[in-house]
Kinemage of the C-alpha trace (Angstrom):
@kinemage 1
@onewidth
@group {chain A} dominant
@subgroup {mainchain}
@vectorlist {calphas} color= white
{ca unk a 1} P 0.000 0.000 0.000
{ca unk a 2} L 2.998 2.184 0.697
{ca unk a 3} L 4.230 1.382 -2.852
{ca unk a 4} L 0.652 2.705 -3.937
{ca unk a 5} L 1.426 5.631 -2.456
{ca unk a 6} L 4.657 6.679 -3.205
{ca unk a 7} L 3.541 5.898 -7.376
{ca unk a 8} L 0.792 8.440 -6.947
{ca unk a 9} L 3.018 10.910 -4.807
{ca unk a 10} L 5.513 10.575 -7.807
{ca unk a 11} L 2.432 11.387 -10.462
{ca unk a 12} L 1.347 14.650 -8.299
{ca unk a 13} L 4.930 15.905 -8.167
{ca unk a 14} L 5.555 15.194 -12.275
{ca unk a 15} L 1.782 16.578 -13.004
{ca unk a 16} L 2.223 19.400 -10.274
{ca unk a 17} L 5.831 20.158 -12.434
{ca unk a 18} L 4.384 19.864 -16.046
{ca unk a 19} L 1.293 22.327 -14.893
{ca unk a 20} L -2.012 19.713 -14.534
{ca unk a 21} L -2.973 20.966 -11.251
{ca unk a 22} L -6.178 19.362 -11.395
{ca unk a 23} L -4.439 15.483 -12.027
{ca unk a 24} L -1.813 16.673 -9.154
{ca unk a 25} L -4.337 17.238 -6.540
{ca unk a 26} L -5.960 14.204 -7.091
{ca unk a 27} L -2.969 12.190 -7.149
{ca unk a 28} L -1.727 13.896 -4.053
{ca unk a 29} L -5.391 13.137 -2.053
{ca unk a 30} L -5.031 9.321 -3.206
{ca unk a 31} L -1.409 8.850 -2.078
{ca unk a 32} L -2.619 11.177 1.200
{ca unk a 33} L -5.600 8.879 1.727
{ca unk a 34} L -3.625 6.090 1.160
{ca unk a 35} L -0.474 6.777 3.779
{ca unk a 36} L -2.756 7.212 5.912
{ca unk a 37} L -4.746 3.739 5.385
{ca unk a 38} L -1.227 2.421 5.510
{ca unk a 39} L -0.737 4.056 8.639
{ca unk a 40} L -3.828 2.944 10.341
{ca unk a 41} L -3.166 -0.645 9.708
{ca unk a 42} L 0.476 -0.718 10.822
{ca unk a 43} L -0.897 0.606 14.514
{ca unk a 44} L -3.552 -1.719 14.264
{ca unk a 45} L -0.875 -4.921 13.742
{ca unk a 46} L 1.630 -3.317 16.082
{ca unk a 47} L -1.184 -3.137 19.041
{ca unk a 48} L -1.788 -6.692 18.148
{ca unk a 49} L 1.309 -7.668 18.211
{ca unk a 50} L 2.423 -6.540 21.575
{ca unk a 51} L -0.820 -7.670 23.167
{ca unk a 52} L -0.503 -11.234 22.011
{ca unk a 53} L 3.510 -11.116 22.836
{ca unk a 54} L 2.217 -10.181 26.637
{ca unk a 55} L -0.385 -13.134 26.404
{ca unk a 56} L 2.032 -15.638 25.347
{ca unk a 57} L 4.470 -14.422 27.498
């Protein structure tokens, strides 16, 4: 998902450069929307993760 979001990153900063503002800020809300997804789910599985290493510990 990460990957995701550094391809669309990339496409707002080459769009943003070239002068499609419109295609830029909707690349740049996907990849935004998208770290942030990423994000979520990595404190979700870290939470997880320590709570089960206490309960098998």
């Amino acid at each position: 998902m990460l990957k995701w979001a550094l391809i669309f990153f990339v496409i707002s900063v080459i769009a943003g450069g070239l002068g499609f503002s419109g295609i830029s800020s909707a690349a740049s809300g996907i990849a935004r929307i998208l770290f942030f997804v990423a994000l979520a789910i990595f404190l979700v599985f870290l939470v997880l993760g320590l709570t089960v290493f206490k309960a098998v510990v």
